[in-house]
Backbone atoms as SQL, in Angstrom:
CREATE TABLE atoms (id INTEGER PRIMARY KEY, chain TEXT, resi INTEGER, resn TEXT, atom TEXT, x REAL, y REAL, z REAL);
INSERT INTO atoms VALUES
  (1, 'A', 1, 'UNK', 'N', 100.645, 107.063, 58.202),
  (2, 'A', 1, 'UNK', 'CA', 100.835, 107.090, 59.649),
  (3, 'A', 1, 'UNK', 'C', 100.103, 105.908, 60.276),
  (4, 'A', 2, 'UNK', 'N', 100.760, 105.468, 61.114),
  (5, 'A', 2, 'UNK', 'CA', 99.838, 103.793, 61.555),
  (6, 'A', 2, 'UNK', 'C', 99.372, 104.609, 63.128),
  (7, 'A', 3, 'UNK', 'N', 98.341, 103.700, 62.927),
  (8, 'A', 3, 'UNK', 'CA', 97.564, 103.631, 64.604),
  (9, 'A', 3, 'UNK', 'C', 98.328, 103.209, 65.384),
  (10, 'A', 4, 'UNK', 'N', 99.280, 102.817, 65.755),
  (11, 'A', 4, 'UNK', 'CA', 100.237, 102.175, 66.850),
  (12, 'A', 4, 'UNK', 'C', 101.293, 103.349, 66.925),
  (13, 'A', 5, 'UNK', 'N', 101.007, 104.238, 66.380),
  (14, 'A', 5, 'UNK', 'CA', 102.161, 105.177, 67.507),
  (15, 'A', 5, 'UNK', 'C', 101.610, 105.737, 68.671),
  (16, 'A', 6, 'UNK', 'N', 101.193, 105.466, 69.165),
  (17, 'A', 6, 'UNK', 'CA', 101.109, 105.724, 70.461),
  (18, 'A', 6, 'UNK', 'C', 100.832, 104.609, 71.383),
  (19, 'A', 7, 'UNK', 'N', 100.769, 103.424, 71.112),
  (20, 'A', 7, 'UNK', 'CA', 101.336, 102.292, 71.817),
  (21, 'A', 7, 'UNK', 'C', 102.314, 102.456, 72.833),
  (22, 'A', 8, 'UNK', 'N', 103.564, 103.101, 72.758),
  (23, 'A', 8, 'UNK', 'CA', 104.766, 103.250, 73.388),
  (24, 'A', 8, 'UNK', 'C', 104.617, 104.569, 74.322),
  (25, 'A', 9, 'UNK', 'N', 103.370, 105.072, 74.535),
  (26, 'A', 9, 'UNK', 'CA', 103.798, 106.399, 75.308),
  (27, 'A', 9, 'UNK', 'C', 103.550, 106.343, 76.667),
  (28, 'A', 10, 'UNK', 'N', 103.433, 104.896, 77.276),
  (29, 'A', 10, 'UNK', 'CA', 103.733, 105.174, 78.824),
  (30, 'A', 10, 'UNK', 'C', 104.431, 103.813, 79.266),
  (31, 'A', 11, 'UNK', 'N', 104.958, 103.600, 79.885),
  (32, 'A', 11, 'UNK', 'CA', 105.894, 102.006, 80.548),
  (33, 'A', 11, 'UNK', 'C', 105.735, 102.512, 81.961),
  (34, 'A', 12, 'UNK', 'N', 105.444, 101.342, 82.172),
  (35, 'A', 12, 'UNK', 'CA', 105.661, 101.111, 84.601),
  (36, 'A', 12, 'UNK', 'C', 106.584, 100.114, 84.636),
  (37, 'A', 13, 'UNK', 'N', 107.685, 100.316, 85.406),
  (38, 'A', 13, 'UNK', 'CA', 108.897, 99.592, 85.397),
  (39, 'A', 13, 'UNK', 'C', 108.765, 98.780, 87.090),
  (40, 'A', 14, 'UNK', 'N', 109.273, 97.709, 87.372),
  (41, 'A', 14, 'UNK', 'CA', 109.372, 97.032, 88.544),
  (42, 'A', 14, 'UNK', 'C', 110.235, 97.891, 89.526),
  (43, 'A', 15, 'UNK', 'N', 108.789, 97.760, 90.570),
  (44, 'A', 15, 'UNK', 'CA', 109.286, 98.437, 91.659),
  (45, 'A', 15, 'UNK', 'C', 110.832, 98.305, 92.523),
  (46, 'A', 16, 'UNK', 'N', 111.692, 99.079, 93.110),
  (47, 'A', 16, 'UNK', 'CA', 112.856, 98.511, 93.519),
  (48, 'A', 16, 'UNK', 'C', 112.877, 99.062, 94.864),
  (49, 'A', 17, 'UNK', 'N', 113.468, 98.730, 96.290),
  (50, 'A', 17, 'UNK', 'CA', 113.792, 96.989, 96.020),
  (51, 'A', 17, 'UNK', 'C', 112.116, 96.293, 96.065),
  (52, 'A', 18, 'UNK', 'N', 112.195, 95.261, 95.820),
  (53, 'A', 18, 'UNK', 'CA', 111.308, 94.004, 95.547),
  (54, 'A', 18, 'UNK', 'C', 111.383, 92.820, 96.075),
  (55, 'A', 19, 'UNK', 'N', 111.245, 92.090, 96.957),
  (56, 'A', 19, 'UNK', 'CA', 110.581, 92.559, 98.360),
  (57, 'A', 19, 'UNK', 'C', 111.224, 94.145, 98.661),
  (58, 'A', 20, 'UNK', 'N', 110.101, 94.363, 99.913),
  (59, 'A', 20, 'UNK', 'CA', 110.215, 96.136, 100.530),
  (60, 'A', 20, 'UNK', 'C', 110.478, 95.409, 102.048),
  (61, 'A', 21, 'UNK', 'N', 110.676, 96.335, 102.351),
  (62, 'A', 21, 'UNK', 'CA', 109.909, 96.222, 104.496),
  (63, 'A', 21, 'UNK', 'C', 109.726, 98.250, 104.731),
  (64, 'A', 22, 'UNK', 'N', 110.495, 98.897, 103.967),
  (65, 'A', 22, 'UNK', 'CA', 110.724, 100.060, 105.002),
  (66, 'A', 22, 'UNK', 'C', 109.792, 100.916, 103.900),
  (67, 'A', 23, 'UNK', 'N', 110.136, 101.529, 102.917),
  (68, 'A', 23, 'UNK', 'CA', 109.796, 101.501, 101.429),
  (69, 'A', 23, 'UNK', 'C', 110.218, 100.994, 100.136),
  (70, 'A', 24, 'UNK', 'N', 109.278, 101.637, 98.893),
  (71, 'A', 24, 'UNK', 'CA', 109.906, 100.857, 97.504),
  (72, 'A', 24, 'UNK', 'C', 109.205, 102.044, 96.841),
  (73, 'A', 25, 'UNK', 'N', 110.161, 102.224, 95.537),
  (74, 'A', 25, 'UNK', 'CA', 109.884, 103.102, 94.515),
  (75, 'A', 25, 'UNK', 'C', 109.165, 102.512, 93.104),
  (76, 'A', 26, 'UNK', 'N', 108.501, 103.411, 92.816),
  (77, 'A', 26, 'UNK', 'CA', 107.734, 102.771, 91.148),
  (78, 'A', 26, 'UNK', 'C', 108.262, 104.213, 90.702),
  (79, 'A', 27, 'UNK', 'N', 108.910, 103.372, 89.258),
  (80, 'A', 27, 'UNK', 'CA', 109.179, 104.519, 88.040),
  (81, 'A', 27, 'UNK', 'C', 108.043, 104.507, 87.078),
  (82, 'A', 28, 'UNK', 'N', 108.151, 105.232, 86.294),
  (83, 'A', 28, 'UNK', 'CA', 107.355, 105.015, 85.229),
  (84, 'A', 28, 'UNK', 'C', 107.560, 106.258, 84.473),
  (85, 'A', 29, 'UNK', 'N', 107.356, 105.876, 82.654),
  (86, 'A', 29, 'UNK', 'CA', 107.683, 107.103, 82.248),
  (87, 'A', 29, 'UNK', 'C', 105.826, 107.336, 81.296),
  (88, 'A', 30, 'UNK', 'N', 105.789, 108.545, 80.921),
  (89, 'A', 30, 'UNK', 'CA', 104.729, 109.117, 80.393),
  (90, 'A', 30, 'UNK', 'C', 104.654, 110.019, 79.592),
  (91, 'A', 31, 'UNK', 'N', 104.395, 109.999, 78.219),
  (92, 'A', 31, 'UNK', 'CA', 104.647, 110.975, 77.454),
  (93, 'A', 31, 'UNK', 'C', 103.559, 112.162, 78.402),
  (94, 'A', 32, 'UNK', 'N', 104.290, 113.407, 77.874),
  (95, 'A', 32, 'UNK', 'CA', 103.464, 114.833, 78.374),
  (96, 'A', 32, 'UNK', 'C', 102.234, 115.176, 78.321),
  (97, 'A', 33, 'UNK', 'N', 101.594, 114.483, 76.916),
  (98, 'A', 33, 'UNK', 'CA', 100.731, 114.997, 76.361),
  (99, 'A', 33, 'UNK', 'C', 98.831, 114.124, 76.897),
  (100, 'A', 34, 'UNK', 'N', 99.463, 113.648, 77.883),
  (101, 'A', 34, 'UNK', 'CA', 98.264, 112.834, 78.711),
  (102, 'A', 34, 'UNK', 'C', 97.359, 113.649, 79.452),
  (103, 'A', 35, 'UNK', 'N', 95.932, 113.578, 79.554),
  (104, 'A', 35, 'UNK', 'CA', 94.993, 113.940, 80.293),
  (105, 'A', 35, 'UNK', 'C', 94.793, 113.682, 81.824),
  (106, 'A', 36, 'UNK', 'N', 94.742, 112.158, 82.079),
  (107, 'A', 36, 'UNK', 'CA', 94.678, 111.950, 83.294),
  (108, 'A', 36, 'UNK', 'C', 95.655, 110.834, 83.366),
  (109, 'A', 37, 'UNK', 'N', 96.407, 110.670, 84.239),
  (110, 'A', 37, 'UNK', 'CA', 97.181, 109.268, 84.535),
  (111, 'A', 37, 'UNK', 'C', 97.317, 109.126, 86.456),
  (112, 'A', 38, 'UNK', 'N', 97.206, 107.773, 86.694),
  (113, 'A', 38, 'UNK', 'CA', 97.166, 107.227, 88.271),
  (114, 'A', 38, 'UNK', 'C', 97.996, 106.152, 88.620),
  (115, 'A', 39, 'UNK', 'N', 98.314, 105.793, 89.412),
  (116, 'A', 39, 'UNK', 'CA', 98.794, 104.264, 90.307),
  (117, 'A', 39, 'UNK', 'C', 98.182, 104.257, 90.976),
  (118, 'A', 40, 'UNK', 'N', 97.431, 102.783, 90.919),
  (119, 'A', 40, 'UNK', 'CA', 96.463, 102.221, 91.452),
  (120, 'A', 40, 'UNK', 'C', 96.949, 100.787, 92.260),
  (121, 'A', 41, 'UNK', 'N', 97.109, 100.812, 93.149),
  (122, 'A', 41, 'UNK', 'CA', 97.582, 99.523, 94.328),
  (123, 'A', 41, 'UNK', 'C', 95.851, 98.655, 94.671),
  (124, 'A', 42, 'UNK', 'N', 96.661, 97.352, 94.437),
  (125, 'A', 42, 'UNK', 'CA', 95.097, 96.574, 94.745),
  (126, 'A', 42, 'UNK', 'C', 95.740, 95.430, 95.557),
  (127, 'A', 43, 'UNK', 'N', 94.638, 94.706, 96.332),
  (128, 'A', 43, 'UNK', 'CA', 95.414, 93.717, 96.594),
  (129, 'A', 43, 'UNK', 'C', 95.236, 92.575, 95.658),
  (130, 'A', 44, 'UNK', 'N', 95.501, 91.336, 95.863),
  (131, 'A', 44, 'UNK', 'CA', 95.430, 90.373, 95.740),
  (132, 'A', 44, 'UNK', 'C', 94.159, 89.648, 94.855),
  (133, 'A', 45, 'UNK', 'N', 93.457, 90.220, 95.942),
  (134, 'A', 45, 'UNK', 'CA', 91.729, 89.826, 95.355),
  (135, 'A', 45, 'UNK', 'C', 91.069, 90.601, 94.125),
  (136, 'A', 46, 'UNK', 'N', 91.905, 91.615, 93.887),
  (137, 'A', 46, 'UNK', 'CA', 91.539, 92.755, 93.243),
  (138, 'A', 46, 'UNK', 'C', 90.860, 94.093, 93.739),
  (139, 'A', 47, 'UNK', 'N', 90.785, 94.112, 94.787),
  (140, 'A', 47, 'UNK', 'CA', 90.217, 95.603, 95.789),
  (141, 'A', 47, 'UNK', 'C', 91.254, 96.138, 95.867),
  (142, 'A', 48, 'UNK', 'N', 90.918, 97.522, 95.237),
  (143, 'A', 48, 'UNK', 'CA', 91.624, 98.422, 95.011),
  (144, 'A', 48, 'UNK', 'C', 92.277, 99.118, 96.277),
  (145, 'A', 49, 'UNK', 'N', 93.286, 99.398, 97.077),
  (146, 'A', 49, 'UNK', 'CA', 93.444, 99.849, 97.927),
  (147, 'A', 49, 'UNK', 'C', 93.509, 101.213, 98.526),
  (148, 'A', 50, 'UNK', 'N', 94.780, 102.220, 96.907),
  (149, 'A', 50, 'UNK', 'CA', 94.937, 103.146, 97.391),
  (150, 'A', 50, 'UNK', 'C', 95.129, 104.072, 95.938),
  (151, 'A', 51, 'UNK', 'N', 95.174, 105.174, 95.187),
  (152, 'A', 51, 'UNK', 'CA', 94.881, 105.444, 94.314),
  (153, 'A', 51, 'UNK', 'C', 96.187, 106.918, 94.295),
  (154, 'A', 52, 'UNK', 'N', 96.971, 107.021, 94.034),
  (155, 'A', 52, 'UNK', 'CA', 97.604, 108.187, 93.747),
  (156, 'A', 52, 'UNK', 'C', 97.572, 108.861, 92.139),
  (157, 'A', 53, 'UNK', 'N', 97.068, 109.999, 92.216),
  (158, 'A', 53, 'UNK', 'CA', 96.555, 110.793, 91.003),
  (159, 'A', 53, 'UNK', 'C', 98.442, 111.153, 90.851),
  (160, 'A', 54, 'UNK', 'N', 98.412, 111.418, 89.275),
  (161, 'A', 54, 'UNK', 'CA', 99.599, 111.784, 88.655),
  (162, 'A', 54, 'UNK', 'C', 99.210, 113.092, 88.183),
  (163, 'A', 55, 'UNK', 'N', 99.689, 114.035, 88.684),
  (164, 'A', 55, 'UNK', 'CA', 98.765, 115.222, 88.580),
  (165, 'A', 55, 'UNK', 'C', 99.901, 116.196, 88.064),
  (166, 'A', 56, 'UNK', 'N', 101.447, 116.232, 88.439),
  (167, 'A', 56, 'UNK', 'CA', 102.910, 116.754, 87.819),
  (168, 'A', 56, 'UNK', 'C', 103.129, 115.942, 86.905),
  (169, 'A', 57, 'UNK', 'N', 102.922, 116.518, 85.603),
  (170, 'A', 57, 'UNK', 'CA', 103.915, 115.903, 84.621),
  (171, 'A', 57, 'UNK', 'C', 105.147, 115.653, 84.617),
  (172, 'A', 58, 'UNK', 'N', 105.658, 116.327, 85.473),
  (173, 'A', 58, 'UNK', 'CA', 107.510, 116.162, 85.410),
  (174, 'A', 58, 'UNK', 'C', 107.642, 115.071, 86.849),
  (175, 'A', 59, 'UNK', 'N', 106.810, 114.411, 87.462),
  (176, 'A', 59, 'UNK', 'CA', 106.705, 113.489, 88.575),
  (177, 'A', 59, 'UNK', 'C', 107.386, 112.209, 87.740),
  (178, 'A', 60, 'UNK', 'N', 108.279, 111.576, 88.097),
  (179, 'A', 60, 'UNK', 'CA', 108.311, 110.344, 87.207),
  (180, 'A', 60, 'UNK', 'C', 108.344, 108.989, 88.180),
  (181, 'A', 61, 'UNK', 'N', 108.049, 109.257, 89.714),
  (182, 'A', 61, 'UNK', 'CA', 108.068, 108.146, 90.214),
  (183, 'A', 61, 'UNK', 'C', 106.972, 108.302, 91.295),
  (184, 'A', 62, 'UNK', 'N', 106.858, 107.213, 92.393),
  (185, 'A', 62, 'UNK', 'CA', 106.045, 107.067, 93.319),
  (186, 'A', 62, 'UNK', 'C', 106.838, 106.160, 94.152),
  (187, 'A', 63, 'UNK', 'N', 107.222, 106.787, 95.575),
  (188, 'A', 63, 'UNK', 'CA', 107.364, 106.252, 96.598),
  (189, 'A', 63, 'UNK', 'C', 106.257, 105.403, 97.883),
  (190, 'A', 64, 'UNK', 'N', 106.180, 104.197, 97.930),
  (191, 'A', 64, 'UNK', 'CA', 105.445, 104.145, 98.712),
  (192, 'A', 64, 'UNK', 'C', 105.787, 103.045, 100.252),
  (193, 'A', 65, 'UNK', 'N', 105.148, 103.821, 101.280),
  (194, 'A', 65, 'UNK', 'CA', 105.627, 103.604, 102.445),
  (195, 'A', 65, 'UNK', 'C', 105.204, 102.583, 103.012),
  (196, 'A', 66, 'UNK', 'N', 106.296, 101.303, 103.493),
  (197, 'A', 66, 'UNK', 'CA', 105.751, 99.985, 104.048),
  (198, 'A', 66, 'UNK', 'C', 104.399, 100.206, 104.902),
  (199, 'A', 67, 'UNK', 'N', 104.548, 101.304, 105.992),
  (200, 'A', 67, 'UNK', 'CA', 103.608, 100.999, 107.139),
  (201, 'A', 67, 'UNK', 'C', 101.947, 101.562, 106.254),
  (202, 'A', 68, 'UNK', 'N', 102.157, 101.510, 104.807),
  (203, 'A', 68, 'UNK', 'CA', 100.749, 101.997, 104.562),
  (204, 'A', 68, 'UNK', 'C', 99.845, 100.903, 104.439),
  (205, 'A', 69, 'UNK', 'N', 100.448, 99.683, 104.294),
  (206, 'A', 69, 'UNK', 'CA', 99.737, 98.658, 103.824),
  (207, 'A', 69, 'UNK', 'C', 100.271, 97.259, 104.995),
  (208, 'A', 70, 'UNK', 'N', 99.444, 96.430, 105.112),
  (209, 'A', 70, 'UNK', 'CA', 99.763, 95.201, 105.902),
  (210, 'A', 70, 'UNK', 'C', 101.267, 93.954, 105.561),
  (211, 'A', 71, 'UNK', 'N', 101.779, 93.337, 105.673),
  (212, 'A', 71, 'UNK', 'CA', 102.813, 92.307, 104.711),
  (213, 'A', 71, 'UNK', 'C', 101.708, 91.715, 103.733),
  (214, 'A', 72, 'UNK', 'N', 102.399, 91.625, 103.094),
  (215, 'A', 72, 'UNK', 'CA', 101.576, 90.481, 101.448),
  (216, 'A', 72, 'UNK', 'C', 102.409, 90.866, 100.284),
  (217, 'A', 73, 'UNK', 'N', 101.441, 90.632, 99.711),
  (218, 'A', 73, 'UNK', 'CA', 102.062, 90.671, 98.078),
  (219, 'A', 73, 'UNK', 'C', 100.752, 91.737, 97.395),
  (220, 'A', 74, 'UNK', 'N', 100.962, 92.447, 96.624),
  (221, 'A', 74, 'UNK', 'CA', 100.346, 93.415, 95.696),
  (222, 'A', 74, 'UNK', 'C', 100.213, 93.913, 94.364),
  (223, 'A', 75, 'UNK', 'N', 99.265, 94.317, 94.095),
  (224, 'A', 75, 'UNK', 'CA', 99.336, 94.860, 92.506),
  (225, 'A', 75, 'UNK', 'C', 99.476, 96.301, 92.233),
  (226, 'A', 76, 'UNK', 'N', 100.051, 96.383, 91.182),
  (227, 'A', 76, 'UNK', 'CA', 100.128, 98.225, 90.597),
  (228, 'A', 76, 'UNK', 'C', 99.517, 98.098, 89.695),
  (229, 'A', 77, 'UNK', 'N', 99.075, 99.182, 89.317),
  (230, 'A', 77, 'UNK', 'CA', 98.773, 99.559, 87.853),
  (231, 'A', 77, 'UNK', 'C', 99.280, 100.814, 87.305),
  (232, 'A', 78, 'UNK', 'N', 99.603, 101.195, 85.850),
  (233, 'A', 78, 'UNK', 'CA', 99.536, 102.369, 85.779),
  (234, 'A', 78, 'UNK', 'C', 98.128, 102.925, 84.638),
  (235, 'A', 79, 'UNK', 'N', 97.610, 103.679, 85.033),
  (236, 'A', 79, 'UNK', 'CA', 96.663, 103.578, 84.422),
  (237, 'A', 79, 'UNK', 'C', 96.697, 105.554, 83.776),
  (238, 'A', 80, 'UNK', 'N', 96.744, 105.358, 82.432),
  (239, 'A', 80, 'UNK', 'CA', 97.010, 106.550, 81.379),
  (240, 'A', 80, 'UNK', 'C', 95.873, 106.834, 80.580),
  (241, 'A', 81, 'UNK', 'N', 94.865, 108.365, 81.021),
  (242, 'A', 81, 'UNK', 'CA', 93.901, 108.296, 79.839),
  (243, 'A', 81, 'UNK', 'C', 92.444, 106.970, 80.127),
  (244, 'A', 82, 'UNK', 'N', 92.314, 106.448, 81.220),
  (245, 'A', 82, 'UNK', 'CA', 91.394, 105.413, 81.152),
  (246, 'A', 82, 'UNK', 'C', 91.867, 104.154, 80.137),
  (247, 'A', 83, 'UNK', 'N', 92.864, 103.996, 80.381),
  (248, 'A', 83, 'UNK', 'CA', 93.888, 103.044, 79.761),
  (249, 'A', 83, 'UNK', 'C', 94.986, 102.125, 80.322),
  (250, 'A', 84, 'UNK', 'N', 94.322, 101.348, 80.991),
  (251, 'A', 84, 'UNK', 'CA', 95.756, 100.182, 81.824),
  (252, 'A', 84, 'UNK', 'C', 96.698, 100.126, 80.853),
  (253, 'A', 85, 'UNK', 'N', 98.144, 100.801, 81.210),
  (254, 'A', 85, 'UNK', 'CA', 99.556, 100.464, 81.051),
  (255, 'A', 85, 'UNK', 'C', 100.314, 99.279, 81.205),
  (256, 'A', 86, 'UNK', 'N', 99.765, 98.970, 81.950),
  (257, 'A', 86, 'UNK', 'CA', 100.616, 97.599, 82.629),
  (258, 'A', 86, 'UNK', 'C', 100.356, 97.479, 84.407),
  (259, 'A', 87, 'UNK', 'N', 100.245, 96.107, 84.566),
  (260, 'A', 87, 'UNK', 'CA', 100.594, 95.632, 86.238),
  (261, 'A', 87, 'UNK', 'C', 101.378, 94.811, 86.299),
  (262, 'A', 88, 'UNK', 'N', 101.839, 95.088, 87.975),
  (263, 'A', 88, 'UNK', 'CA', 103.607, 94.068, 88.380),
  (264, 'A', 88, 'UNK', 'C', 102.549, 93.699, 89.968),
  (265, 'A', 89, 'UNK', 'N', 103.526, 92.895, 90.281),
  (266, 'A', 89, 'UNK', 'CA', 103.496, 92.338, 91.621),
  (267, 'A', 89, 'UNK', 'C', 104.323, 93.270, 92.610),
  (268, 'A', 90, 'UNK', 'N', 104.084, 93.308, 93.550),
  (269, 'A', 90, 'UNK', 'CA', 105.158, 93.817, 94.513),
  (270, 'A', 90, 'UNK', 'C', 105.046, 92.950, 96.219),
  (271, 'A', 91, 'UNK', 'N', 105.648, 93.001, 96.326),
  (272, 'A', 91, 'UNK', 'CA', 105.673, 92.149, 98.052),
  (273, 'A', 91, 'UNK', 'C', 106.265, 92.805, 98.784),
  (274, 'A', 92, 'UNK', 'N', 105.857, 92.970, 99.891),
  (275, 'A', 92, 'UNK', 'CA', 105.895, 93.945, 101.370),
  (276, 'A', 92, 'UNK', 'C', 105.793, 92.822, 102.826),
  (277, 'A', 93, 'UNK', 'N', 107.309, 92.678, 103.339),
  (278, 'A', 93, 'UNK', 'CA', 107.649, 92.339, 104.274),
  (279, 'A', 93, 'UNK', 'C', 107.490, 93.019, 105.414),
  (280, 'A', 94, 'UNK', 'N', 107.166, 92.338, 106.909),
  (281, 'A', 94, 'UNK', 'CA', 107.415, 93.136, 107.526),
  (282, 'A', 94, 'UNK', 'C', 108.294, 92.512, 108.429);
């Protein structure tokens, strides 16, 4: 059995649409068998902004609402287990 099976048990997919103005959705999938998992929005500089706990396993996305944040550009994370998944960019028009 190799140490890399579990490499593959979470993906964060690019938010759509990309630019936003009104909202934009993040997918992401997660195997079941996880302890803690979050999306974590930062800006630019790296200050973390806003933190949504993944707390439903059967949740597979995150909506988030233009007027929560200023126009710019942004980071996600998904973060599985105390384990960065992956980060994307996202940009928010207004």
């Amino acid at each position: 059995m190799s140490d890399n099976n579990n490499r593959n048990d979470a993906v964060l997919h690019q938010n759509k649409p990309n630019p936003f103005k009104e909202q934009t959705t993040i997918n992401f999938e997660i195997i079941n068998t996880y302890q803690t998992a979050s999306l974590m929005i930062f800006d630019m500089k790296g200050t973390l902004l806003k933190t949504f706990p993944i707390t439903d396993k059967n949740v597979k996305q995150i909506i988030i609402g233009g007027k929560q944040f200023k126009a710019g550009m942004y980071m996600y994370s998904l973060i599985v287990d105390d384990r960065i998944i992956d980060t994307k960019k996202m940009i928010l028009q207004k």
